[in-house]
C-alpha atoms as an extended CHARMM CRD file, in Angstrom:
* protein
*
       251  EXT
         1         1  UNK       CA             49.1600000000       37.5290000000        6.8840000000  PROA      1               0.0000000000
         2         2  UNK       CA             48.0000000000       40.6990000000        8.9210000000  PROA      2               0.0000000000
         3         3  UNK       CA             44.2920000000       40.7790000000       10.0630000000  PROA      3               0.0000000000
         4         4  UNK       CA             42.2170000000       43.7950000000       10.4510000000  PROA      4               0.0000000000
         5         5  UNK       CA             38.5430000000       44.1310000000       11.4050000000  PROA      5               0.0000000000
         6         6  UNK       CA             35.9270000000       44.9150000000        9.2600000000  PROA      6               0.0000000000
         7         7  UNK       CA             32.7460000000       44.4120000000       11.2690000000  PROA      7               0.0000000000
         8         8  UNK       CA             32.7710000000       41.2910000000       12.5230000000  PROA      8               0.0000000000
         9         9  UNK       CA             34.8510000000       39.7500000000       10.2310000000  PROA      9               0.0000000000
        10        10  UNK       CA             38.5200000000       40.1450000000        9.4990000000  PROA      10              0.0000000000
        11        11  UNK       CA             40.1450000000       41.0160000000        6.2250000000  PROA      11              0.0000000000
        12        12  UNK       CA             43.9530000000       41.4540000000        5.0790000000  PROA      12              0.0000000000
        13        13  UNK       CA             44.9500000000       44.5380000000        6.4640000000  PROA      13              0.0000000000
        14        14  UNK       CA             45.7830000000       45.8840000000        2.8130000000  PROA      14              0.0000000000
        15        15  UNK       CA             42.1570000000       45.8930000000        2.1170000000  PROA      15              0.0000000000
        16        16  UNK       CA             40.4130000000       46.9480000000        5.2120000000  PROA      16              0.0000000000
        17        17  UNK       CA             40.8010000000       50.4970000000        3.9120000000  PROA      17              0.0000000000
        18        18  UNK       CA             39.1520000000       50.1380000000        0.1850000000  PROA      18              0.0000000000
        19        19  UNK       CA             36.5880000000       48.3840000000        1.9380000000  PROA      19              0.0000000000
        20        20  UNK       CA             35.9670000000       51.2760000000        4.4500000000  PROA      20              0.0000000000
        21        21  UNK       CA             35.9400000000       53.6770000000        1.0900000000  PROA      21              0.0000000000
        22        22  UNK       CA             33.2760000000       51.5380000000       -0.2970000000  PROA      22              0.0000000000
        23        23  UNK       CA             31.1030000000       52.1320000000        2.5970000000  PROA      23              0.0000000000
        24        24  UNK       CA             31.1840000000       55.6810000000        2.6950000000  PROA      24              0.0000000000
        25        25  UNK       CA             31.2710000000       55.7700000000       -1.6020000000  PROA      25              0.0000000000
        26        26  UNK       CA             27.7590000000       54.5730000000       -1.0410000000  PROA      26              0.0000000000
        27        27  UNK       CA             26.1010000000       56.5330000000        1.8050000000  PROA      27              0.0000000000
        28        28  UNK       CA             27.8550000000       59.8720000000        1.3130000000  PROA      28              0.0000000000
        29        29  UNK       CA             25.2040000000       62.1480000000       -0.5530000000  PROA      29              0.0000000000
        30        30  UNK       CA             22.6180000000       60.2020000000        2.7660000000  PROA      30              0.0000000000
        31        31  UNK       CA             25.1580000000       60.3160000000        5.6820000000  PROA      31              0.0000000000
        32        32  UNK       CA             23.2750000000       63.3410000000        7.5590000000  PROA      32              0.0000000000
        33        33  UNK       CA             20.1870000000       62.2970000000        6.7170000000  PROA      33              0.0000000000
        34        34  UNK       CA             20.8140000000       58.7550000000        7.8350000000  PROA      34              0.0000000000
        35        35  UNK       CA             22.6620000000       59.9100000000       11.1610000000  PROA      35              0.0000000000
        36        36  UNK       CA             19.3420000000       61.6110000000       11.8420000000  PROA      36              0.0000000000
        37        37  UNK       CA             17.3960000000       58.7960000000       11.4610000000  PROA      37              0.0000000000
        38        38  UNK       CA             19.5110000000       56.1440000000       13.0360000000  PROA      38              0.0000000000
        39        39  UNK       CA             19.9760000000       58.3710000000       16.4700000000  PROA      39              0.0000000000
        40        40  UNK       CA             16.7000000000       60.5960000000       16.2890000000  PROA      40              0.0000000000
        41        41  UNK       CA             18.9880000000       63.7050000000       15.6270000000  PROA      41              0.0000000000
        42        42  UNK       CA             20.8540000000       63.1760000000       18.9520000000  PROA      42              0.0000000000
        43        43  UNK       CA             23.8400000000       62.9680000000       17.2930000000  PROA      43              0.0000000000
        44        44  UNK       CA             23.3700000000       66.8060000000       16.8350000000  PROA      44              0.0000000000
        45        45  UNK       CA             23.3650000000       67.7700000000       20.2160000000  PROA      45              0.0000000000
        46        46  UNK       CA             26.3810000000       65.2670000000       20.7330000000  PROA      46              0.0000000000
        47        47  UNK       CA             28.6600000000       67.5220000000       18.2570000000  PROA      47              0.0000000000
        48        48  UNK       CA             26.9240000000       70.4700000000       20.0180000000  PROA      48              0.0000000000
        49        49  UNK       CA             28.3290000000       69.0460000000       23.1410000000  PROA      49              0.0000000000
        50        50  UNK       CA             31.5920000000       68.4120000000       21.7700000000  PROA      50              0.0000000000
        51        51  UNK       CA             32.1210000000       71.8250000000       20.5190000000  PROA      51              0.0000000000
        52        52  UNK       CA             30.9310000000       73.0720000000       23.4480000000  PROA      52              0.0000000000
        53        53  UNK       CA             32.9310000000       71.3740000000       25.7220000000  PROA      53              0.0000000000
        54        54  UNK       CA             36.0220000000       72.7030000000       23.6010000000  PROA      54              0.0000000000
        55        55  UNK       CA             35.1900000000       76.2270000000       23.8170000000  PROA      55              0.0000000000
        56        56  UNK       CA             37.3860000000       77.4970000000       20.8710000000  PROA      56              0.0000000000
        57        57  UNK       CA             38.4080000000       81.5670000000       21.5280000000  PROA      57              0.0000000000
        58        58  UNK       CA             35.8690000000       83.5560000000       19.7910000000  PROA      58              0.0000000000
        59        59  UNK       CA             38.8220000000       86.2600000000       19.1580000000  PROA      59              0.0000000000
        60        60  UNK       CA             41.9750000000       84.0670000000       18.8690000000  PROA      60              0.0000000000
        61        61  UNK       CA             45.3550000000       86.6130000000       19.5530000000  PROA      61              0.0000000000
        62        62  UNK       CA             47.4340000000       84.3710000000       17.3070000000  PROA      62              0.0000000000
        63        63  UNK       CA             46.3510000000       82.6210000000       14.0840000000  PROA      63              0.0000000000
        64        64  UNK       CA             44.1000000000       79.4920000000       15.3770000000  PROA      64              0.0000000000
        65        65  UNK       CA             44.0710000000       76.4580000000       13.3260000000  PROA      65              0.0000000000
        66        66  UNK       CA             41.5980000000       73.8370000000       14.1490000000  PROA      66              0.0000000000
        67        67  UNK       CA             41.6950000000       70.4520000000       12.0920000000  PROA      67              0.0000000000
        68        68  UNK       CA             38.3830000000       67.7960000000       11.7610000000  PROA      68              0.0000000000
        69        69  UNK       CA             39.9580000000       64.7490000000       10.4640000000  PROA      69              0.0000000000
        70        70  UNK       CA             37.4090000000       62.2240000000        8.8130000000  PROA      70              0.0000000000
        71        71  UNK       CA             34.8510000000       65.3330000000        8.9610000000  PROA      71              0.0000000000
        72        72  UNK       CA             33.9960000000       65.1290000000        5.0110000000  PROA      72              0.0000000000
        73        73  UNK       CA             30.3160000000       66.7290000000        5.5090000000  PROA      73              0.0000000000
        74        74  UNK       CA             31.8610000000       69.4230000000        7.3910000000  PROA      74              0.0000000000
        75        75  UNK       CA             29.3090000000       69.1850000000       10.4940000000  PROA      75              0.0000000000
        76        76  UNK       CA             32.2460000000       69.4990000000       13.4120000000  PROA      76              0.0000000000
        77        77  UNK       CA             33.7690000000       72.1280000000       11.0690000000  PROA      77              0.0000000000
        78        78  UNK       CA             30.9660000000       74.0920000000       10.9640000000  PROA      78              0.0000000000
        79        79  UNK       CA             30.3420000000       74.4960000000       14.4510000000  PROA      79              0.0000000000
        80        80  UNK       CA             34.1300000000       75.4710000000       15.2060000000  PROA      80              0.0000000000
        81        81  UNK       CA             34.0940000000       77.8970000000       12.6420000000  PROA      81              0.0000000000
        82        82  UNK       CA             30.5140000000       79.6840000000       13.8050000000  PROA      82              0.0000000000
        83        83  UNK       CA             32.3900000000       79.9600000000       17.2490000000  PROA      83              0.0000000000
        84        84  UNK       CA             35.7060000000       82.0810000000       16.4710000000  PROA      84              0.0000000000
        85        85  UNK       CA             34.9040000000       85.3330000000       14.9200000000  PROA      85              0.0000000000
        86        86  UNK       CA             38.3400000000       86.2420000000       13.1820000000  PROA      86              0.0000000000
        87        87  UNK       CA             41.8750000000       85.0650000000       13.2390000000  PROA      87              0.0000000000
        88        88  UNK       CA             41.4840000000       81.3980000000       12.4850000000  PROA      88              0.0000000000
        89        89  UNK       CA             40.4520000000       78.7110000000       10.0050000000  PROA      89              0.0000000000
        90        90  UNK       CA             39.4210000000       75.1490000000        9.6590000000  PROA      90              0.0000000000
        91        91  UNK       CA             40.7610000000       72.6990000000        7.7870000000  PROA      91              0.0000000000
        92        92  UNK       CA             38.6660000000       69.7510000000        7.0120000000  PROA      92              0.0000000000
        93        93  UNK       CA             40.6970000000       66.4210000000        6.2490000000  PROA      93              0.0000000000
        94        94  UNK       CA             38.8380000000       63.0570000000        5.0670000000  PROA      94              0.0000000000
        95        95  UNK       CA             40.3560000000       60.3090000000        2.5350000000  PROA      95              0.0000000000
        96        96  UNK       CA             36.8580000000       60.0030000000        1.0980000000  PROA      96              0.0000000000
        97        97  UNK       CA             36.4190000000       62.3560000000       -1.9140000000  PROA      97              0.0000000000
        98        98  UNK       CA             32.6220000000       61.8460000000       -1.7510000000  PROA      98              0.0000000000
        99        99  UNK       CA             32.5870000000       63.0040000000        1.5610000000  PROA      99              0.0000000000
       100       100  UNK       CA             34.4630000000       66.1860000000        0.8580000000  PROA      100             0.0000000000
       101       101  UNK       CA             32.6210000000       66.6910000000       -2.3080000000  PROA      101             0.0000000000
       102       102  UNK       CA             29.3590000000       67.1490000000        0.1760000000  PROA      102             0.0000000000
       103       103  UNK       CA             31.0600000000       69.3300000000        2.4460000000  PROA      103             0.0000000000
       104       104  UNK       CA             32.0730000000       71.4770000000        0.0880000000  PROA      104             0.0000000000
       105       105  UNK       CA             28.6850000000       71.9880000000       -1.5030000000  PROA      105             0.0000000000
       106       106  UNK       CA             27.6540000000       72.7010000000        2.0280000000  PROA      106             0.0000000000
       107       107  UNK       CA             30.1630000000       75.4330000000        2.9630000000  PROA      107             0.0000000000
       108       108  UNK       CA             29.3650000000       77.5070000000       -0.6950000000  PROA      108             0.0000000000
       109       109  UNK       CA             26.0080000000       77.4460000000        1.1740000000  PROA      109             0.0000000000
       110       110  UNK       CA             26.7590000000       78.7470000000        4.3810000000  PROA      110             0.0000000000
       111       111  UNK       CA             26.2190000000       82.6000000000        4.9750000000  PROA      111             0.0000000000
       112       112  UNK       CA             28.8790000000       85.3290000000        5.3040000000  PROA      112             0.0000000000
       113       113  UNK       CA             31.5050000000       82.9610000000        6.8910000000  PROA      113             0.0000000000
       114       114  UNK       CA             33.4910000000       84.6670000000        9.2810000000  PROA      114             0.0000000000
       115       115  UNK       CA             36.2040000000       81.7550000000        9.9050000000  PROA      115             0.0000000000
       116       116  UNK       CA             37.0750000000       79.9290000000        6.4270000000  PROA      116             0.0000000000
       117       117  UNK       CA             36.6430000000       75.6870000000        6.2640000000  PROA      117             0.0000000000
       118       118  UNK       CA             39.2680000000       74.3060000000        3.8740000000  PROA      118             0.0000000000
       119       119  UNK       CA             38.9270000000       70.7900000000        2.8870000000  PROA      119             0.0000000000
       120       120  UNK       CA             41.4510000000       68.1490000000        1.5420000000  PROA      120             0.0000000000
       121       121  UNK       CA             41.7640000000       65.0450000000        0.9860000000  PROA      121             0.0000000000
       122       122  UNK       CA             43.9420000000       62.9640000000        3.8140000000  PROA      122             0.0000000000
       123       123  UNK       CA             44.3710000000       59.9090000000        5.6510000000  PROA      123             0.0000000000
       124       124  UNK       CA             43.9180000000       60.1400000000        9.5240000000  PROA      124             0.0000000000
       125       125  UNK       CA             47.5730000000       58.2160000000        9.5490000000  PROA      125             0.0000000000
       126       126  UNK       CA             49.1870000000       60.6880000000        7.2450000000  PROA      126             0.0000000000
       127       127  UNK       CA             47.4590000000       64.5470000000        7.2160000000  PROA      127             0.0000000000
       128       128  UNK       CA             48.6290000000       67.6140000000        5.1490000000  PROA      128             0.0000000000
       129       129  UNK       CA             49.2140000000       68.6900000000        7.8800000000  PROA      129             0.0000000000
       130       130  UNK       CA             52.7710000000       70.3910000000        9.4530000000  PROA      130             0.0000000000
       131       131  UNK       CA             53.8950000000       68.8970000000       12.4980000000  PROA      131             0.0000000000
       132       132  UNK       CA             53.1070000000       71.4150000000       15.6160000000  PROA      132             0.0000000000
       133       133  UNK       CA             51.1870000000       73.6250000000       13.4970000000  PROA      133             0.0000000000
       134       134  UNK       CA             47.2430000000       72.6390000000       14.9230000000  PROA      134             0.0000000000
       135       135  UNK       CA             45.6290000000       74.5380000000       17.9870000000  PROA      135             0.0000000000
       136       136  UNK       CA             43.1630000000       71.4070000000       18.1870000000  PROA      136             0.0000000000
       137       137  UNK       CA             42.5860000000       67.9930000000       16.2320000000  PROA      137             0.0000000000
       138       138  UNK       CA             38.5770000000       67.1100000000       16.4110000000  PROA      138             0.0000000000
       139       139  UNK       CA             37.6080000000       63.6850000000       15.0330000000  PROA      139             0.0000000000
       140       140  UNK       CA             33.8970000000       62.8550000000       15.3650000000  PROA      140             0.0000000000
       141       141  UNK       CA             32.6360000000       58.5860000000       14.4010000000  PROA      141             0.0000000000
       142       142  UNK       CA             35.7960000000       58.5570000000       12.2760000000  PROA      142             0.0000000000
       143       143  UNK       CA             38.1540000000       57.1010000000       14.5280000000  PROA      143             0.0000000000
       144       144  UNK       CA             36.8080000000       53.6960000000       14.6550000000  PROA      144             0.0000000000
       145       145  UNK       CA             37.0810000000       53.2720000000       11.0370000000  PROA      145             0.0000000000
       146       146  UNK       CA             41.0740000000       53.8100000000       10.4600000000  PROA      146             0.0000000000
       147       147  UNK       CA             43.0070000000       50.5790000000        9.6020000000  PROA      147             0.0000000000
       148       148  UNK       CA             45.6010000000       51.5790000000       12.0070000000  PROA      148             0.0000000000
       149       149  UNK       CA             44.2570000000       53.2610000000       15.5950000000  PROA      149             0.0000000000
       150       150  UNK       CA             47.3080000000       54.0850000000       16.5640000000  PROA      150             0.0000000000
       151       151  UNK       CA             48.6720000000       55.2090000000       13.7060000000  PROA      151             0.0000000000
       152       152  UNK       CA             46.1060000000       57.9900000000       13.7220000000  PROA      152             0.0000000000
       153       153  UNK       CA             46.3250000000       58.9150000000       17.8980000000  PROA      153             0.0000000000
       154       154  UNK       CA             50.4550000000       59.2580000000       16.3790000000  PROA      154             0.0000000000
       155       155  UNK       CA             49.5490000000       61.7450000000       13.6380000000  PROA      155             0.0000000000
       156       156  UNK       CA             47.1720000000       63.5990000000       16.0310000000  PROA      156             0.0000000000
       157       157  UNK       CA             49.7400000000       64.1910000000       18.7400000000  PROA      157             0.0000000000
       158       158  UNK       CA             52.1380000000       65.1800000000       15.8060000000  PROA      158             0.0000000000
       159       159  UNK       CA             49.9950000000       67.8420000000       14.6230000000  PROA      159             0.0000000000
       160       160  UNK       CA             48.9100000000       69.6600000000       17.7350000000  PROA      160             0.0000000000
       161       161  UNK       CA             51.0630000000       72.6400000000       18.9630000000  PROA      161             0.0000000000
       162       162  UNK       CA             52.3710000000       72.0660000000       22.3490000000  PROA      162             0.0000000000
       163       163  UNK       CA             49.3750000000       72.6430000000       24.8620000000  PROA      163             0.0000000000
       164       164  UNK       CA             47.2700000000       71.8250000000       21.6820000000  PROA      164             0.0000000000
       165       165  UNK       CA             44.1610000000       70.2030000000       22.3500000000  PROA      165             0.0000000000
       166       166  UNK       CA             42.5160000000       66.3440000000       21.1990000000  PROA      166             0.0000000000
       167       167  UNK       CA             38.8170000000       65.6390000000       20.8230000000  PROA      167             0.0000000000
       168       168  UNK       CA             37.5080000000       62.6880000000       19.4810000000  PROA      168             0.0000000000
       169       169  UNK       CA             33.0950000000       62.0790000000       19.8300000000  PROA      169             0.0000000000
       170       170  UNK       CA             32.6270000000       58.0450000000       18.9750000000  PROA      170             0.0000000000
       171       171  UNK       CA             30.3870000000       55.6500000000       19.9220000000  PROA      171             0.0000000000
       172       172  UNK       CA             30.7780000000       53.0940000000       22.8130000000  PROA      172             0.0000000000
       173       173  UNK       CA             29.5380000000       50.6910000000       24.8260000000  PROA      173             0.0000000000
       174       174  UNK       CA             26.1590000000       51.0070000000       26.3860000000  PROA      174             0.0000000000
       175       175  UNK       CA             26.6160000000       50.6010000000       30.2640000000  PROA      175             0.0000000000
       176       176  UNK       CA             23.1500000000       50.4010000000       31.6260000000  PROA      176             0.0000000000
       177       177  UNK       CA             21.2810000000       46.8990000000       32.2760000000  PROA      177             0.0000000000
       178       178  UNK       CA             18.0280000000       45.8750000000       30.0360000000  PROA      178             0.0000000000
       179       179  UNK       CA             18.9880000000       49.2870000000       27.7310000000  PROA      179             0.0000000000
       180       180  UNK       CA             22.1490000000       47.5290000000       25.7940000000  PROA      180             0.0000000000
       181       181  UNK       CA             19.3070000000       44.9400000000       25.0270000000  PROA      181             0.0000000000
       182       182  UNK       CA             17.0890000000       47.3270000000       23.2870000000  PROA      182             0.0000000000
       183       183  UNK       CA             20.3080000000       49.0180000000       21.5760000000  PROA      183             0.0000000000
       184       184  UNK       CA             21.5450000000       45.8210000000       20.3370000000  PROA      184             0.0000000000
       185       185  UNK       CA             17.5160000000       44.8840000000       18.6950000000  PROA      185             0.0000000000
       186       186  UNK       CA             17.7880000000       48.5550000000       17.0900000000  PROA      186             0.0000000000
       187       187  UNK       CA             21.3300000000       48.4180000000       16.4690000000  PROA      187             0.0000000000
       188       188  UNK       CA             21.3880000000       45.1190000000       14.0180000000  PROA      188             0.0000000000
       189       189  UNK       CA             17.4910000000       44.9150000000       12.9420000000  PROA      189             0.0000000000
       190       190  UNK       CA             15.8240000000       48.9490000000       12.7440000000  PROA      190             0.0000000000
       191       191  UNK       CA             19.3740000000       50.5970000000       11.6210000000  PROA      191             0.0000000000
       192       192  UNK       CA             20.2430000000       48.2150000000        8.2750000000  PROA      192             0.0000000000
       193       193  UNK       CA             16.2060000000       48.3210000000        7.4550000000  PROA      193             0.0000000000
       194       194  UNK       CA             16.5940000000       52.2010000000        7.8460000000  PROA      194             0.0000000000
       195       195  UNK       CA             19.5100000000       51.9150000000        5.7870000000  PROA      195             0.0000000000
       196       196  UNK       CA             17.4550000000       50.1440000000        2.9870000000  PROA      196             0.0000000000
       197       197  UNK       CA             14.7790000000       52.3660000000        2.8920000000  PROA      197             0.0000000000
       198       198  UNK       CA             16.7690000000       55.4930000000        3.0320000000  PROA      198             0.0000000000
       199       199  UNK       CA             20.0000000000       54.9520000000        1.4840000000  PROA      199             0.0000000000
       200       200  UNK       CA             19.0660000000       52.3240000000       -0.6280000000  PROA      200             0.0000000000
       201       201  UNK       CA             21.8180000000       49.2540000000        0.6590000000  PROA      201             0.0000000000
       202       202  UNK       CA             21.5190000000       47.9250000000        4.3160000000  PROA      202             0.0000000000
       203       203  UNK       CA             25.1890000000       46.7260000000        3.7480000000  PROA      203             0.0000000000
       204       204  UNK       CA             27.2420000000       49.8680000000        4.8380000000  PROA      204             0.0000000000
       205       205  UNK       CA             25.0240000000       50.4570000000        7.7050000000  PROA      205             0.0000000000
       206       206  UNK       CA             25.1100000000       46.7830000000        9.0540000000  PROA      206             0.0000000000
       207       207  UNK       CA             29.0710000000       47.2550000000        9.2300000000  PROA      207             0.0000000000
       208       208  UNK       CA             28.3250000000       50.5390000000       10.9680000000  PROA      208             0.0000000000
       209       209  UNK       CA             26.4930000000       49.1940000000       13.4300000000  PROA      209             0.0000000000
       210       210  UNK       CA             29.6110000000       46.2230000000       13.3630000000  PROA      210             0.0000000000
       211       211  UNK       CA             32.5370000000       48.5310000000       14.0160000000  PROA      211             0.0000000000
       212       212  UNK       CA             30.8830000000       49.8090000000       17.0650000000  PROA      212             0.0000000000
       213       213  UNK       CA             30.5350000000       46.5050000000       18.4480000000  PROA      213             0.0000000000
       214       214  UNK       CA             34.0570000000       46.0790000000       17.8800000000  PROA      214             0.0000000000
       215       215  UNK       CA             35.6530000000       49.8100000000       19.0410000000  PROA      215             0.0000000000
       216       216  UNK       CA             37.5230000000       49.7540000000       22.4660000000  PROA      216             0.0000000000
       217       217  UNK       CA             35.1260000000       50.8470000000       25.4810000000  PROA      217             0.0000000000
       218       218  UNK       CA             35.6480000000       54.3180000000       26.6960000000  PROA      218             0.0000000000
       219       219  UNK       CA             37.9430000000       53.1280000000       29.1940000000  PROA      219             0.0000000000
       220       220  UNK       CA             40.7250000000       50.9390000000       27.1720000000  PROA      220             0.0000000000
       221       221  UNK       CA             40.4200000000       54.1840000000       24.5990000000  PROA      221             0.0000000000
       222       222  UNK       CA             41.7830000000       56.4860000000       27.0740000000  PROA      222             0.0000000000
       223       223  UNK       CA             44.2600000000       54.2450000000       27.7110000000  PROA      223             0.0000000000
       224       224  UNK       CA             45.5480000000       54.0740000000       23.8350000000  PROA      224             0.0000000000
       225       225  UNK       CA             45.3780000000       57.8610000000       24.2210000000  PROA      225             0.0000000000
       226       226  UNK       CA             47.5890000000       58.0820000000       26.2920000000  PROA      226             0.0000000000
       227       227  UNK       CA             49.8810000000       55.5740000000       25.4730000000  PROA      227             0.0000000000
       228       228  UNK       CA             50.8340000000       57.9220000000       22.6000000000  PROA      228             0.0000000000
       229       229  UNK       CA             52.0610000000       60.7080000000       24.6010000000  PROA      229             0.0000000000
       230       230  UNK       CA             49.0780000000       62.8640000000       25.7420000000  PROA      230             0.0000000000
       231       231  UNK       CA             47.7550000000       63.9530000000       29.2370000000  PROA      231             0.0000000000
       232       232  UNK       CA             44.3790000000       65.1560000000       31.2470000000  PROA      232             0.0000000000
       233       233  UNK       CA             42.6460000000       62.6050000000       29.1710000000  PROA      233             0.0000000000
       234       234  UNK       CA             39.2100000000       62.8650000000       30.5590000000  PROA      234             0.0000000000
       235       235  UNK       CA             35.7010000000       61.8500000000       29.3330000000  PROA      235             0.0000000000
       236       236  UNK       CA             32.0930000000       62.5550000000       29.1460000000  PROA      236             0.0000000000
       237       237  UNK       CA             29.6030000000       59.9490000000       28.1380000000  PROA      237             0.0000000000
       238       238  UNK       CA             26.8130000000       60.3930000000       26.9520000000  PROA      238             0.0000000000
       239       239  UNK       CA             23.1290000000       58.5540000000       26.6000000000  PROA      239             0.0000000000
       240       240  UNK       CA             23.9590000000       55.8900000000       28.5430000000  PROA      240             0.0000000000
       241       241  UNK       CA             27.0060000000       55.1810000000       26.8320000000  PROA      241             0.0000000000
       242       242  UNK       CA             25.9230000000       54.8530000000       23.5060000000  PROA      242             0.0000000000
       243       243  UNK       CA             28.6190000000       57.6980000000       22.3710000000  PROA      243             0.0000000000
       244       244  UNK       CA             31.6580000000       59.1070000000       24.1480000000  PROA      244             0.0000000000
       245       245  UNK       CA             33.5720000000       62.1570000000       24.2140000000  PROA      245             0.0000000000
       246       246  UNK       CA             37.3510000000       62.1790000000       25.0160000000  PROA      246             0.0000000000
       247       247  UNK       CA             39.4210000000       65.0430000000       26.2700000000  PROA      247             0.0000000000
       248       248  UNK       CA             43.3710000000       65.1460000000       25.9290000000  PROA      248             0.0000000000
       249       249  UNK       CA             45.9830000000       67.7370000000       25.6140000000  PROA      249             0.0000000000
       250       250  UNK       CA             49.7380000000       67.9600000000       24.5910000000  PROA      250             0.0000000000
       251       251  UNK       CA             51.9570000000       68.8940000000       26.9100000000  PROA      251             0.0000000000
């Protein structure tokens, strides 16, 4: 029988996925609120940084298409779309439907929109979306959580236009003596109590906290990115090494 990870422990592949639905089922309606608490907001200024460090055109020439897979709450989507004043739009794909239902409620709330966010509902392995059709493919602490990794890296190259750009903000592995220390005691004992207090359930939080233990370090990542096809994979880490940022492009 095929394994998967889940956390620490492994389950049939077949499940891993329900099991992943589960998690974010529960903390949906809390996940901003809880990312602020578990990284004191820096998770902000990472999706700043990510967004930044894509530069979308503020006045594409040709229709721009820019899709955020696993981006539910629409926070990556957000910030692409404030960016590019006319001639584009941002389609929002995540297979939770309680993610999307909070993303949606945001986006009737934002003001004026220049660039439209679309959301549907889609699997990072399979996306609504047409093959060669997507300027750039963002995917922000989703990427980690897919049953099959490469599946997903597949489906991104797929999507993206020739010269069409791959971003993907995760966490990784902290690289600086006595720190990963503290980051482990916060990781498994202050972020499942926050979890409790906040959300209600320490249980989706302490398999959080899990699957980052359990991602690929920045460096064996950019490897799997590139074994599926793309080039100038480059990357930025950031506090330490506590998240990552990877570059790629398809050429």
């Amino acid at each position: 029988m095929t394994k998967a990870s889940f956390g620490f422990k492994t389950v049939p592949i077949e499940e891993k996925q329900g099991l992943v639905n589960r998690v974010f089922d529960s903390v949906a309606s809390r996940y901003d609120v809880m990312n602020d608490a578990m990284s004191g907001g820096l998770h902000r200024l990472w999706k700043d940084a990510m967004v930044s460090w894509l530069a979308p055109p503020r006045q594409p020439r040709a229709p721009y298409l820019a899709v955020d897979v696993a981006g539910g709450t629409g926070d990556v989507a957000f910030r692409i779309a404030r960016m590019i004043e006319k001639n584009a739009r941002v389609l929002v794909c995540d297979i939770n439907p309680e993610m999307l239902a909070v993303g949606k409620t945001r986006d009737a709330k934002r003001v004026r929109p220049t660039t439209p966010c679309h959301f549907a509902a889609g699997n990072a392995e399979v996306l609504p979306v047409a093959s060669g059709t997507a300027d750039v493919y963002t995917i922000a602490f989703g990427i980690r959580n897919v049953t099959h990794r490469e599946a997903a890296l597949r489906e991104a190259y797929r999507v993206l236009k020739r010269g069409g750009r791959f971003m993907c903000l995760e966490f990784s592995q902290v690289d600086l003596p006595m720190v990963d220390k503290v980051y482990d005691f916060y990781s498994f004992n202050v972020i499942p109590a926050m979890g409790r207090a906040i959300a209600g359930d320490a249980e989706p939080y302490r398999y959080l906290v899990e699957s980052i233990r359990v991602f690929p370090n920045a460096g064996r990542f950019a490897a799997e990115i590139e074994g599926v096809g793309f080039s100038n994979v480059n990357v930025r880490m950031l506090a330490g090494g506590v998240a990552a940022i990877h570059s790629a492009f398809k050429l």
